[in-house]
C-alpha positions in Angstrom: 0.0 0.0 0.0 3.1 2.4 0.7 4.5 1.6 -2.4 1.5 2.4 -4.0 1.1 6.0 -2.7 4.9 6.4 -3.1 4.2 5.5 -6.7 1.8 7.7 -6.8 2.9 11.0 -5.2 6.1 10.3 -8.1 3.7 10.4 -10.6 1.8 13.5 -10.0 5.4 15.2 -9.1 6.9 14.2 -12.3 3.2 15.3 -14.4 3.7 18.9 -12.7 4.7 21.3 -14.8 7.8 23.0 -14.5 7.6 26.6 -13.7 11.2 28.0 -14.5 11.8 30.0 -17.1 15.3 29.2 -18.3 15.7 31.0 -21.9 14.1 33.4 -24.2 10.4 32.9 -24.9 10.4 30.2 -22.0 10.7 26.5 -22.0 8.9 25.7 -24.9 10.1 28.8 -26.9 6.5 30.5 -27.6 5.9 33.1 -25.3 3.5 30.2 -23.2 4.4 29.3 -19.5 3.0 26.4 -18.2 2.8 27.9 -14.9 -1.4 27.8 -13.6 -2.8 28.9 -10.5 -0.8 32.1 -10.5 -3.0 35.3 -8.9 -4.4 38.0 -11.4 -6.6 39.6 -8.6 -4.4 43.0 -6.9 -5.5 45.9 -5.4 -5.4 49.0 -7.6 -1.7 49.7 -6.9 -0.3 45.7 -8.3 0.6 42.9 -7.1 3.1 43.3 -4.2 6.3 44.1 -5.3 9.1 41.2 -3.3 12.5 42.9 -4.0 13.8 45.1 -6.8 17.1 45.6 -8.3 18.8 48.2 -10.2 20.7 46.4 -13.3 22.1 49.2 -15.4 20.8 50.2 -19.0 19.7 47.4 -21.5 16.8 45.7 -22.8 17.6 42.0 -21.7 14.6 40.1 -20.3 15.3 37.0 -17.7 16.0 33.9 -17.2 15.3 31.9 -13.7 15.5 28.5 -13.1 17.1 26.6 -10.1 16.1 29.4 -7.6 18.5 31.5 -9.9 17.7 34.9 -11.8 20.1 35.5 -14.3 19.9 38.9 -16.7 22.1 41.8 -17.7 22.9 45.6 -18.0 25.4 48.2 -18.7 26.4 50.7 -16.4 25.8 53.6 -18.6 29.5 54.9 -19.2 30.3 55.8 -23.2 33.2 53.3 -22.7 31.9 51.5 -19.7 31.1 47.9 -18.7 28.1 45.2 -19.3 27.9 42.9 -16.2 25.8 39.7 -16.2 23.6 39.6 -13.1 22.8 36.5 -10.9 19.9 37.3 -8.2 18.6 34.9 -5.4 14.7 34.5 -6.9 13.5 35.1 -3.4 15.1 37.4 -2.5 17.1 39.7 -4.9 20.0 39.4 -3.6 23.2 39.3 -5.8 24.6 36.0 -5.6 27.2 37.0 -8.7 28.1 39.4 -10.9 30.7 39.0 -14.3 31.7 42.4 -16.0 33.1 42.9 -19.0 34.3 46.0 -21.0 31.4 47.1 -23.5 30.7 50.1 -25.1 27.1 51.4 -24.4 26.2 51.6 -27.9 23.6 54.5 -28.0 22.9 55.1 -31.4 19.6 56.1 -32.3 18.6 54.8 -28.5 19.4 54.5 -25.0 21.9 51.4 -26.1 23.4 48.6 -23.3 22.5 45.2 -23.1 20.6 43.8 -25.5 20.6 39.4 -25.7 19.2 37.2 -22.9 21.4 34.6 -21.5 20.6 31.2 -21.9 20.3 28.8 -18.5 21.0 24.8 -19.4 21.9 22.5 -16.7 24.6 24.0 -14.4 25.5 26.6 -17.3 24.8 30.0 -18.4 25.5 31.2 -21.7 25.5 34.5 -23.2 26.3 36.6 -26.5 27.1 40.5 -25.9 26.5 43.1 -28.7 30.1 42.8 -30.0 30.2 38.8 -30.3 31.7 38.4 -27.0 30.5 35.0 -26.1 30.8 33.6 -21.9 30.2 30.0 -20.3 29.4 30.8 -16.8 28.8 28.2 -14.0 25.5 28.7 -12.8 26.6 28.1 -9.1 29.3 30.4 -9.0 29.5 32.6 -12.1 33.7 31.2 -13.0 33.4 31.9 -16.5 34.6 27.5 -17.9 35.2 29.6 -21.4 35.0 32.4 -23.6 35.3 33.7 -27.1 35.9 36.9 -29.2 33.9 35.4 -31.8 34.1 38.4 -34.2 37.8 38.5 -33.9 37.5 34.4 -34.3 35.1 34.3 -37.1 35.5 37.7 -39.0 31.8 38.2 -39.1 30.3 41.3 -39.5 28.9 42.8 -36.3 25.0 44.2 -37.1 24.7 47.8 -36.8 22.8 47.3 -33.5 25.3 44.9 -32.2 24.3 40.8 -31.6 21.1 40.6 -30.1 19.8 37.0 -30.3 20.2 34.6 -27.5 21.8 31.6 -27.5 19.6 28.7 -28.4 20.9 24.9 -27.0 20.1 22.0 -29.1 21.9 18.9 -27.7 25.5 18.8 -28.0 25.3 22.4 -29.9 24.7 25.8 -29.3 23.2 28.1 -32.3 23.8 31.8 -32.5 22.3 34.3 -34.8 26.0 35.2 -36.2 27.0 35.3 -39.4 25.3 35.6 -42.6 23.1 31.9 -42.0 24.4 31.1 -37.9 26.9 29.7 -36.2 27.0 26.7 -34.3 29.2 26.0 -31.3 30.1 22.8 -29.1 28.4 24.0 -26.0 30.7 22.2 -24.0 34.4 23.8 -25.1 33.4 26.6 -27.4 34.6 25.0 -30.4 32.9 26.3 -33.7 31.2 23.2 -34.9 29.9 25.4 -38.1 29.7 28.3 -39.5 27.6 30.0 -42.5 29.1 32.9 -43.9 30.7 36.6 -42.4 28.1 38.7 -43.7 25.6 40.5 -40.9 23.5 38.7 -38.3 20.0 39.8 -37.7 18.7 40.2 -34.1 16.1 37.7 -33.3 16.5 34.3 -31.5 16.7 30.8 -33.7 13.8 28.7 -33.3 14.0 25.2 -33.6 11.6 22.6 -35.5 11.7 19.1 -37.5 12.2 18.9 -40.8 11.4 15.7 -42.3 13.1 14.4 -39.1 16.2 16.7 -39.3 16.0 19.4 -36.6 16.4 22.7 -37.9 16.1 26.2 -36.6 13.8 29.1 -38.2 16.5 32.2 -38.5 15.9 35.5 -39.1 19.0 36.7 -41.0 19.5 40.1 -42.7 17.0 40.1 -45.3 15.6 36.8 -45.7 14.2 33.6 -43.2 16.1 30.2 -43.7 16.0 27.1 -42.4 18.9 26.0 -41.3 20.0 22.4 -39.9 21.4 21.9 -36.4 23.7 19.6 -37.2 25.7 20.9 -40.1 24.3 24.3 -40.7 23.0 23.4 -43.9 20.7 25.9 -45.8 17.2 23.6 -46.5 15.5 26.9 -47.8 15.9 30.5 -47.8 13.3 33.6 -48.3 13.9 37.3 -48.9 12.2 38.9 -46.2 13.3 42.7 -45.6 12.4 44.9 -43.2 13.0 49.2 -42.7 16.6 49.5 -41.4 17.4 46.1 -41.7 16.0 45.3 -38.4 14.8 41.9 -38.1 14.4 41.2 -34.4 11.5 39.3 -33.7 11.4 35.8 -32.9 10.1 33.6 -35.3 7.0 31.9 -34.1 6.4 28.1 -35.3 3.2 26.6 -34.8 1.4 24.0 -37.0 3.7 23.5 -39.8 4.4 27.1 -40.3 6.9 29.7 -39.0 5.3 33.9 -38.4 7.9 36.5 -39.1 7.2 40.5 -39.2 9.5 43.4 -38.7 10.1 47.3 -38.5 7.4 48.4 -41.3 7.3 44.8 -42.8 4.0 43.6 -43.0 3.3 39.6 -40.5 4.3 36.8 -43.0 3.5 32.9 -43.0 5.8 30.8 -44.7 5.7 27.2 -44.9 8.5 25.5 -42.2 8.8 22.7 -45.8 10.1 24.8 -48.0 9.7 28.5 -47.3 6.3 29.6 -49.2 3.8 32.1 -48.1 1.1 30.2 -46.9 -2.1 30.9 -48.6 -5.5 32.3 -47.2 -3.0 34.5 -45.0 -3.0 38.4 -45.4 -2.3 41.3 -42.2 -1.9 44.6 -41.8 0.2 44.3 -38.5 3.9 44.6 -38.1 5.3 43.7 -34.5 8.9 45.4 -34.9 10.6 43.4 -31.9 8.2 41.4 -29.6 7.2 38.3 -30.9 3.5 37.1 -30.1 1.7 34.1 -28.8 -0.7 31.7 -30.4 -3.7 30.8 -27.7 -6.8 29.1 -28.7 -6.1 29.6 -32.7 -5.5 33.8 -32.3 -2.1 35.1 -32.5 -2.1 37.9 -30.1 1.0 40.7 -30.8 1.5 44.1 -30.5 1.7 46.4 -34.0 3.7 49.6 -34.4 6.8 51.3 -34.8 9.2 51.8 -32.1 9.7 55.6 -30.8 6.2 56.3 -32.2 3.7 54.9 -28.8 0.8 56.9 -30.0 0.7 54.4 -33.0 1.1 50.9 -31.3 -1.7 48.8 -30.7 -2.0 45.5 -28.7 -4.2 43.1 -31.4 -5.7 39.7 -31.8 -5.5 38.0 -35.0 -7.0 35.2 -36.4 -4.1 32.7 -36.9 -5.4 30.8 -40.0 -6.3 34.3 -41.7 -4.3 37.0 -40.4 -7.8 38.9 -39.9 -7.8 41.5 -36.7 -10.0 40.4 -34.7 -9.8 43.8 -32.3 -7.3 46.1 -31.6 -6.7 48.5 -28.3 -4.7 51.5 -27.9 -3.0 52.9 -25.1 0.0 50.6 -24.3 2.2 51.6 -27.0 4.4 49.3 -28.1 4.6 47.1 -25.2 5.5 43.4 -25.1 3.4 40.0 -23.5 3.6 36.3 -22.8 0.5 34.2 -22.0 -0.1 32.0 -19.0 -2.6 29.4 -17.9 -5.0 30.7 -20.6 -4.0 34.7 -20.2 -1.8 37.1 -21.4 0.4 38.8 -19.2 1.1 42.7 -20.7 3.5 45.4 -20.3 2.9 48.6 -22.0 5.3 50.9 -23.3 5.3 53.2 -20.0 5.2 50.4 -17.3 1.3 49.6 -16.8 1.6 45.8 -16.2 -2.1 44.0 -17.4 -3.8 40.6 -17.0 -5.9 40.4 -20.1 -8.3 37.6 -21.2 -7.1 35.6 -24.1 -10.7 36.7 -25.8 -10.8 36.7 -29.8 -14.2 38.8 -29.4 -12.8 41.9 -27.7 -10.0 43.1 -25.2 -11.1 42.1 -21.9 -8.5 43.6 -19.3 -9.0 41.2 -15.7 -6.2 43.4 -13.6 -4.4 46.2 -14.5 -1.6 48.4 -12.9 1.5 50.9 -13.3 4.6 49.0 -11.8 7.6 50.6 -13.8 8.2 54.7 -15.0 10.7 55.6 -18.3 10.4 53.0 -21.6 9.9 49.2 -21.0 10.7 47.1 -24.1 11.4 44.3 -22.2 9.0 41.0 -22.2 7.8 40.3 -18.8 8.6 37.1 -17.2 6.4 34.5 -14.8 8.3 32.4 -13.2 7.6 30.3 -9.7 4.8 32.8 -8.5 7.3 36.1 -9.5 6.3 38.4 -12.7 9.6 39.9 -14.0 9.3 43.3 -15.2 12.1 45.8 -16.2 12.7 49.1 -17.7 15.5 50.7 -19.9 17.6 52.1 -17.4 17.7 49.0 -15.6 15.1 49.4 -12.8 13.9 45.2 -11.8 10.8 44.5 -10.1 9.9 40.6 -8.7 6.0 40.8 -8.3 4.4 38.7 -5.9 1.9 36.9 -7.9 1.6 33.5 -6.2 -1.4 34.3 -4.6 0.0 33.0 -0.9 
């Protein structure tokens, strides 16, 4: 009879799903959390907020896993330094730092840190804007390698420096360098492949099958490709340009298709086979760096050009048709993720929202201002804590467990 219990308390530990939130776009890389039971009900000031930190300029969202919180900022100086933060998740309290010398980069905008590191086991792996790439232990932050990988490669660095986070796919590790990525052994550094010098673009590599072959969906400079993870061949490539050269969002693959959109450059469906537009889709919204999330057959995204709030709109679409189903001003050109069934919203300015993931019309269920000055930065749930940051580096851990 013991044994049986036993059996069965393993069983419904093992069938709970994980709540950490180890790289960019989560575990399952689509904006979606599988965390449930979280709170959405706070008085009219927000959840309560557990600790803050101040992280120094950049647009970096967060990873945590492991009772970790790892991120990063710059500390503002023209020829100053980047540092890569680990914070206790309870707490806030800085377990390790590792600086490096970076420029702040502030052309055309506030500049610092741009990528998200990448938690994997007892690593932490992360590409700064001028192809500086670190292998941090987890525990301690002693850095097991690192590479100069423009001076290594003789890639181009983008005009907005490397902004993609590192993606792990077994043995490998791909990076949005180069003209069609770069792969590294994740365990010594060593370039495994490499697909041309010319310049990266800034969104994070998805991953999919292929006919079997694991691939990734990669936003390069003007065009989408599939590329394979093992040997960085090219399966198919599309031209796909946006204004400035500024393909940043993630791709988002769902249902045997990959979503890409940019600055100005209107939401395109291409077929993960062999790179055609899907037919029976046509929109009119462009989400310039925050990639949506699919719920319930509706992409939900934000539309709108960057420096321009008064124009951005938080939309649902229908995901077969690219119709809009409603759109709301007010937020900007904020930035979301989803969560047992709801989105999870930060406006441009810092107003943190619950909304219902409703195809019919926006239905807001909490709403709140958290953060002052520009937030770019997708929030993050993670183990009962929302993530939210702004651009000069101002953290808050809200307390949305519910406890």
């Amino acid at each position: 009879m013991r044994s049986a219990v036993c059996l069965a308390l393993l069983a419904a530990a093992l069938s709970t799903p994980a709540t950490d939130w180890p790289r960019f776009r989560g575990p399952d890389l689509n904006g979606v959390s599988r965390e449930v039971g979280w709170s959405s009900t706070w008085s009219a000031d927000g959840p309560k907020v557990a600790w803050r930190a101040k992280l120094g300029v950049g647009f970096a969202s967060v990873v945590a896993s492991q009772g970790r919180v790892i991120t990063t900022g710059h500390d503002g100086r023209a020829k100053g330094e980047a540092t890569i933060w680990c914070l206790d998740a309870a707490t806030g309290k800085e377990l390790w730092k590792h600086s490096y010398a970076a420029p702040l980069g502030n052309k055309y905008f506030e500049g610092g840190t741009t990528g998200t590191p990448t938690i994997e086991g007892d690593r932490v792996y992360h590409l700064s804007r001028l192809g500086d790439f670190f292998c941090l232990e987890l525990a301690t932050g002693k850095v097991v390698y690192q590479k100069q990988l423009v001076t290594e490669l003789g890639v181009d660095v983008p005009e907005w420096g490397f902004a993609g986070s590192p993606l792990v796919e077994g043995k490998l590790i791909i990076l949005s360098v180069g003209s069609h990525g770069t792969a590294l052994d994740k365990a010594t550094g060593k370039v495994v492949w490499q697909n041309g010098k010319g310049s990266a673009a800034y969104a994070t590599p998805i991953p999919f099958d292929l006919d079997g072959t694991r691939c990734v969906a990669l936003l390069t400079h003007r065009e989408c490709a599939a590329v394979e993870v093992a040997t960085g061949k090219v399966r198919w490539a599309r031209k796909f340009v946006s204004a400035y050269d500024t393909n940043a969002g993630a791709p988002v693959v769902q249902d045997g298709v990959v979503l890409i959109s940019g600055e100005t450059a209107l939401a395109t469906k291409l077929s993960l086979r062999d790179g055609a537009p899907v037919a029976g889709w046509k929109s009119e919204t462009w989400t310039q760096f925050n990639a949506g999330v699919v719920l319930g057959g509706y992409l939900y995204t934000f539309h709108g050009q960057a420096g321009k709030p008064a124009v951005g709109e938080l939309r649902c679409l229908d995901w077969q048709t690219g119709a809009t189903k409603w759109a709301q001003k007010g937020m900007g050109v904020g930035s979301l993720m989803a969560a047992d069934g709801k989105l999870i919203v930060l406006s441009e300015t810092g107003e943190i929202a619950v909304v219902a993931a409703n195809p019919q019309k926006f239905e807001a269920l909490a709403r709140a201002q958290v953060l002052g000055k520009k937030c770019w930065t997708v929030p993050v749930l993670a183990n009962g804590r929302l993530y939210v940051r702004n651009v000069p580096g101002e953290l808050l851990a809200l307390d949305v467990s519910g406890k």
